[in-house]
C-alpha positions as a Markdown table, in Angstrom:
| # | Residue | x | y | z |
|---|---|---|---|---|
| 1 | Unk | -143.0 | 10.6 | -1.6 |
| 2 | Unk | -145.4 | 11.9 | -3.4 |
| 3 | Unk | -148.5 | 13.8 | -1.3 |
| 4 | Unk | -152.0 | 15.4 | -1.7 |
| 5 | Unk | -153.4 | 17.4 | 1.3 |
| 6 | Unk | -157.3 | 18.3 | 1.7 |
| 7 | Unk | -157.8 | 21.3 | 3.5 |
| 8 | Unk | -159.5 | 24.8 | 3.2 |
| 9 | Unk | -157.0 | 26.7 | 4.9 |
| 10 | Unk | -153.7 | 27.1 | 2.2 |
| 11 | Unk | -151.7 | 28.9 | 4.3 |
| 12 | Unk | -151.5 | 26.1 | 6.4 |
| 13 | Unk | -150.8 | 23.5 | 3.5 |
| 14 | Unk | -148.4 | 25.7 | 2.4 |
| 15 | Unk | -146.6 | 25.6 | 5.9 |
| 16 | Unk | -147.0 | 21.9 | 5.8 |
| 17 | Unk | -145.2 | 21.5 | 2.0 |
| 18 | Unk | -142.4 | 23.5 | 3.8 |
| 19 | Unk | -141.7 | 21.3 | 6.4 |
| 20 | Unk | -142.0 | 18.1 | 4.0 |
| 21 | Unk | -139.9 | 19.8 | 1.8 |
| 22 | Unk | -136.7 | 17.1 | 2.1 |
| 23 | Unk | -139.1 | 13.9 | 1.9 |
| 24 | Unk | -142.1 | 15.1 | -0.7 |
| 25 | Unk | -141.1 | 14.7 | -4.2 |
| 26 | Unk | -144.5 | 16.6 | -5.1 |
| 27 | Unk | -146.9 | 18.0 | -3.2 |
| 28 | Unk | -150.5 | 18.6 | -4.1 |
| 29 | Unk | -152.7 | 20.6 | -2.8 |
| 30 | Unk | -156.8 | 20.7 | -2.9 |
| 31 | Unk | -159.7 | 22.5 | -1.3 |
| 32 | Unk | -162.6 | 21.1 | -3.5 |
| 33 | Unk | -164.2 | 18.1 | -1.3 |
| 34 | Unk | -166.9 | 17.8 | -3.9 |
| 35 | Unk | -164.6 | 16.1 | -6.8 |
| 36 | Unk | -161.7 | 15.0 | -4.2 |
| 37 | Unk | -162.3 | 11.6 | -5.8 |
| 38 | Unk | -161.6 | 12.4 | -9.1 |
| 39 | Unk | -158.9 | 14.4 | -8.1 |
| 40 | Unk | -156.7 | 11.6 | -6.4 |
| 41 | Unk | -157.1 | 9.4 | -9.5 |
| 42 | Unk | -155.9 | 12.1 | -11.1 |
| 43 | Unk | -152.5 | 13.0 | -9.0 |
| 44 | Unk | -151.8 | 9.5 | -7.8 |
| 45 | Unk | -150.0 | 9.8 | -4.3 |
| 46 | Unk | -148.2 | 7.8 | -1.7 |
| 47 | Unk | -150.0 | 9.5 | 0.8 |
| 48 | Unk | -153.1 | 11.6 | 1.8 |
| 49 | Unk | -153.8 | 13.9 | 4.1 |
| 50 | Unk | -156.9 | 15.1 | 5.1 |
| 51 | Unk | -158.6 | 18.0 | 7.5 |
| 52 | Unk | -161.5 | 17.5 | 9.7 |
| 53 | Unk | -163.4 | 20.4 | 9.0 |
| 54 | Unk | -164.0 | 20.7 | 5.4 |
| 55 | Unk | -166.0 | 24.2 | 4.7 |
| 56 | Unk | -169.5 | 22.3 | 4.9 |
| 57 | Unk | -168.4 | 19.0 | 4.9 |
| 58 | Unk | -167.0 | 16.9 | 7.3 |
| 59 | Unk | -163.6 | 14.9 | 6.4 |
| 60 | Unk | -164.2 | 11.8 | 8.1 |
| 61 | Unk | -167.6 | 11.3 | 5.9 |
| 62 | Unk | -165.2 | 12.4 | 2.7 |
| 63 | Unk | -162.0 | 10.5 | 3.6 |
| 64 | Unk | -165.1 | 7.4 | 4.5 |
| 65 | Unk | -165.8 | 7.9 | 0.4 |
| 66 | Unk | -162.2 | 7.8 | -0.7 |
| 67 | Unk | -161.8 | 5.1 | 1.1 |
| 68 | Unk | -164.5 | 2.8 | 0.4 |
| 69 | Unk | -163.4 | 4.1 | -3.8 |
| 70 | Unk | -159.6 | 3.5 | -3.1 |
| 71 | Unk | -159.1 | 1.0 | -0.4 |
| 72 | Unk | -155.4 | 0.7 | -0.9 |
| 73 | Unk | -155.1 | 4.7 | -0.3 |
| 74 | Unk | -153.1 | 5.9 | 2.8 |
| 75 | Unk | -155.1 | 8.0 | 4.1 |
| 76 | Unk | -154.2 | 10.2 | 7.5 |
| 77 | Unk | -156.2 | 12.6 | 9.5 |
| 78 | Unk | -154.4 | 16.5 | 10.4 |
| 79 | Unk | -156.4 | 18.2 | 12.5 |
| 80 | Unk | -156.3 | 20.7 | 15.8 |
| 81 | Unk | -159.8 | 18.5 | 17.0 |
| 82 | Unk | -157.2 | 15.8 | 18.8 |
| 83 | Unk | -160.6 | 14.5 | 19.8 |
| 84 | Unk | -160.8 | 10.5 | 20.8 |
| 85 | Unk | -164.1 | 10.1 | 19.0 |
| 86 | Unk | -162.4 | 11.6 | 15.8 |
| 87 | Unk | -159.2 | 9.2 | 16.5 |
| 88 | Unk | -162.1 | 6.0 | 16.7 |
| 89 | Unk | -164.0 | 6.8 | 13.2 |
| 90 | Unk | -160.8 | 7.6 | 11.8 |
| 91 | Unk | -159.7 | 4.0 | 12.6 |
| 92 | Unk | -162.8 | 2.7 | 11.6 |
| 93 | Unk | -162.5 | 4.0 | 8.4 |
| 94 | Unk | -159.1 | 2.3 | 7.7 |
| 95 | Unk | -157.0 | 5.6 | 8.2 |
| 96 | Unk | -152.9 | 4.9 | 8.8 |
| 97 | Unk | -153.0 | 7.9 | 10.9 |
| 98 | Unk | -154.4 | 10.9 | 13.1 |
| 99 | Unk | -151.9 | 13.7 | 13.9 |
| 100 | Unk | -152.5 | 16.8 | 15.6 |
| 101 | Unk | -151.6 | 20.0 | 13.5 |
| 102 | Unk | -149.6 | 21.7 | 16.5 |
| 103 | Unk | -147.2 | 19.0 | 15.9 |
| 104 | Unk | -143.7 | 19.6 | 16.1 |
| 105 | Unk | -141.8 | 19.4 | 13.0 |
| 106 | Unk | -139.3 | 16.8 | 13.8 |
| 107 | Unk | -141.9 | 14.9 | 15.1 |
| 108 | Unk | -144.4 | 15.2 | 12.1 |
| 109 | Unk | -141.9 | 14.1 | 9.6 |
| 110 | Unk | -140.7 | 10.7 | 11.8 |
| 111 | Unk | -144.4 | 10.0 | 12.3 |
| 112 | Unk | -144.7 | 10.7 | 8.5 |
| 113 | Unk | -142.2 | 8.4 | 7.6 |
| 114 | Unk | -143.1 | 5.1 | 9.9 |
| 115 | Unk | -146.6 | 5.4 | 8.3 |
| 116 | Unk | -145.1 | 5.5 | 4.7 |
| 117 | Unk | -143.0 | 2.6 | 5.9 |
| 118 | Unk | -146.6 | 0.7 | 6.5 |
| 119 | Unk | -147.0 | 1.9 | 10.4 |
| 120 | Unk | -150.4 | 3.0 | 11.9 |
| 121 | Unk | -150.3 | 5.9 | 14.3 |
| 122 | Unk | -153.4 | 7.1 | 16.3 |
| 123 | Unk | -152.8 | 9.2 | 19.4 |
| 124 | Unk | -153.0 | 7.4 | 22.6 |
| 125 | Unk | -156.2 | 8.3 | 24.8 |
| 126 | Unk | -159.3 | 7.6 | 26.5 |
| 127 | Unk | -161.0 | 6.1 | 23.3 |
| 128 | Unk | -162.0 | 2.9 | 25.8 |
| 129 | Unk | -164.8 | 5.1 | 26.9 |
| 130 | Unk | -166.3 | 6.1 | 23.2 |
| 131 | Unk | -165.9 | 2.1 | 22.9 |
| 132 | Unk | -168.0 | 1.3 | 25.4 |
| 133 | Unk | -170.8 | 3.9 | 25.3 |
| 134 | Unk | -173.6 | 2.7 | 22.9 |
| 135 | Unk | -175.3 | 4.7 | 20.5 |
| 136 | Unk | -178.4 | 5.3 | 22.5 |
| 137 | Unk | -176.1 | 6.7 | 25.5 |
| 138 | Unk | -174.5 | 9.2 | 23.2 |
| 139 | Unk | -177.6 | 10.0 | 21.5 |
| 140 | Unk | -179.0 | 11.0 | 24.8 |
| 141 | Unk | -175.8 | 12.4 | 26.2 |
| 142 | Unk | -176.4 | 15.2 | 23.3 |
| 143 | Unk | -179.6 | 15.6 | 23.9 |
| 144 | Unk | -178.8 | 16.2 | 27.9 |
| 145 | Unk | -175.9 | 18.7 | 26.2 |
| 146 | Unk | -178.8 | 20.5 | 24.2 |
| 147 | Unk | -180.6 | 21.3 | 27.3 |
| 148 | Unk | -183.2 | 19.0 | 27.1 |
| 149 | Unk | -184.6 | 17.8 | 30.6 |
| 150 | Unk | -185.0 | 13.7 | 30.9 |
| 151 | Unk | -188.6 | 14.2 | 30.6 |
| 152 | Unk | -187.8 | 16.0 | 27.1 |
| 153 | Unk | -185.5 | 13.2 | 25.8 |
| 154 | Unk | -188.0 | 10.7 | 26.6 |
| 155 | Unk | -190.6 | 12.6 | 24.7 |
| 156 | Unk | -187.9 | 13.6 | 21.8 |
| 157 | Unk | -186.5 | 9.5 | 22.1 |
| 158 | Unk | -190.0 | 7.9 | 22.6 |
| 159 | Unk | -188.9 | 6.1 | 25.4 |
| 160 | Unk | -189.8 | 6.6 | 29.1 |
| 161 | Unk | -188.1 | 9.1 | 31.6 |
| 162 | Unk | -187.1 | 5.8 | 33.6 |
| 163 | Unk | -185.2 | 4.7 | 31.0 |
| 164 | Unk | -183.2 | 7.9 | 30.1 |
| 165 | Unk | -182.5 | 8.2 | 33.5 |
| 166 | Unk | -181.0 | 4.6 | 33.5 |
| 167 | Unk | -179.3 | 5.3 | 30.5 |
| 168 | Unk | -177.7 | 8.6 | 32.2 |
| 169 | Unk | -176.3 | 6.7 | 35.3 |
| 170 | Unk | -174.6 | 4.2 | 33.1 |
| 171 | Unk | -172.6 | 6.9 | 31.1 |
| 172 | Unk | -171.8 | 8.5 | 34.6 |
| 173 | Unk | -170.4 | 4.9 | 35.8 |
| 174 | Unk | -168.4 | 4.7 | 32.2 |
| 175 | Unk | -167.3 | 7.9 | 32.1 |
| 176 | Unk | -166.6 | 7.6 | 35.7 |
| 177 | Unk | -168.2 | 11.1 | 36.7 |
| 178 | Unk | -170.8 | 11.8 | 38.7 |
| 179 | Unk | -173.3 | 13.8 | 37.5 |
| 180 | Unk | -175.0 | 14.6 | 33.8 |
| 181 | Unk | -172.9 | 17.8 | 33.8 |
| 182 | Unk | -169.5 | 16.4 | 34.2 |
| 183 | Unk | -170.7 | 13.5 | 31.6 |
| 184 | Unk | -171.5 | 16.8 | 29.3 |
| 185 | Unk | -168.3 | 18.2 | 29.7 |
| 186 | Unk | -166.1 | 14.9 | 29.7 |
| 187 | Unk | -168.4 | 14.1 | 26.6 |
| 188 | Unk | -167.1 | 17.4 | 24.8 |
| 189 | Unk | -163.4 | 16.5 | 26.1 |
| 190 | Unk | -163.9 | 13.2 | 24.0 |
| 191 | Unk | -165.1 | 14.8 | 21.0 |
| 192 | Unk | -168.4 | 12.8 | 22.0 |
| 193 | Unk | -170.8 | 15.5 | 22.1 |
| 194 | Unk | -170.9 | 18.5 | 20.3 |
| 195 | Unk | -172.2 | 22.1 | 21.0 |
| 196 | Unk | -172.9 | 22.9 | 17.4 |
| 197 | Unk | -172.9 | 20.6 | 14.1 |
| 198 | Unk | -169.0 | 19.6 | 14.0 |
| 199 | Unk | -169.6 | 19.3 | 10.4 |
């Protein structure tokens, strides 16, 4: 099986060459997201993996472009952000795959092997709730996680307090909390709302 891995941190790649040691008959490693393209077509591969957090650029937006250039690519997600709004744009995007770095060896390699073998694997999780929230409710859930008071997201949304406030007690109901501070925090625990640019 022949692999390429994007990631910035090559200790880690290194570790993860290691452990496919047995089932990798080449493994490639890259850190350059600007020319990853390029790069691919250059070292074709049965498989790719990819990081989240790429230096300044975020891997879904660059596995998105691989993608879109190399549909037949198969293309999975390693990350420590086992987030459920990850795991949905990841499957949006036509990824085979989202595993969590902590992985256990054993594990990683079976999982490895069922996707080769044409399998998708996505974690199992609560991504019914980033289903159902619209983009408006998650626009204003990060606003409410910014700080800003419903009059202020109204002003910053041009729409009126009435509304935001409708808009909050619906994500309450879907993400079955009850106030705009346990939507916050169950919004971070989905990966739905962000404290800084997860870029």
């Amino acid at each position: 099986m022949k692999i390429v891995m994007v990631d910035d941190h090559e200790l880690f790649a290194k570790s993860i060459e290691l452990i496919l040691g047995e089932i990798a008959t080449s493994f490639t490693y890259c850190s350059h997201t600007e020319d990853i393209i390029p790069f691919i077509k250059a070292h074709p591969c049965d498989l790719v993996f990819m990081d989240i957090h790429l230096k300044d650029k975020n891997g879904l937006e660059v596995g998105a472009a691989l993608l879109e250039e190399m549909p037949e690519l198969k293309l999975v997600f390693l990350s420590g952000y086992d987030l459920a709004e990850y795991h949905n744009q990841a499957i949006g995007i036509g990824a085979k795959g989202f595993l969590n770095k902590n992985t256990a060896p054993a594990e990683f390699i079976d999982k490895i092997g069922r996707i080769k073998a044409g399998e998708t694997i996505f974690p199992k999780n609560d991504h019914e709730y980033t289903e159902k929230l619209t983009d408006r409710e998650k626009e204003i859930l990060q606003c409410a996680a910014s700080g800003l008071t419903q009059q202020e997201i109204a002003e910053t949304l041009y729409i009126s307090r009435r509304t935001v406030n409708n808009h909050l007690q619906a994500i309450n109901e879907k993400l079955s909390v009850n106030s705009t501070i346990s939507a916050i925090v169950r919004g971070i625990e989905l990966g739905l709302v962000s404290l800084a640019n997860n870029r």
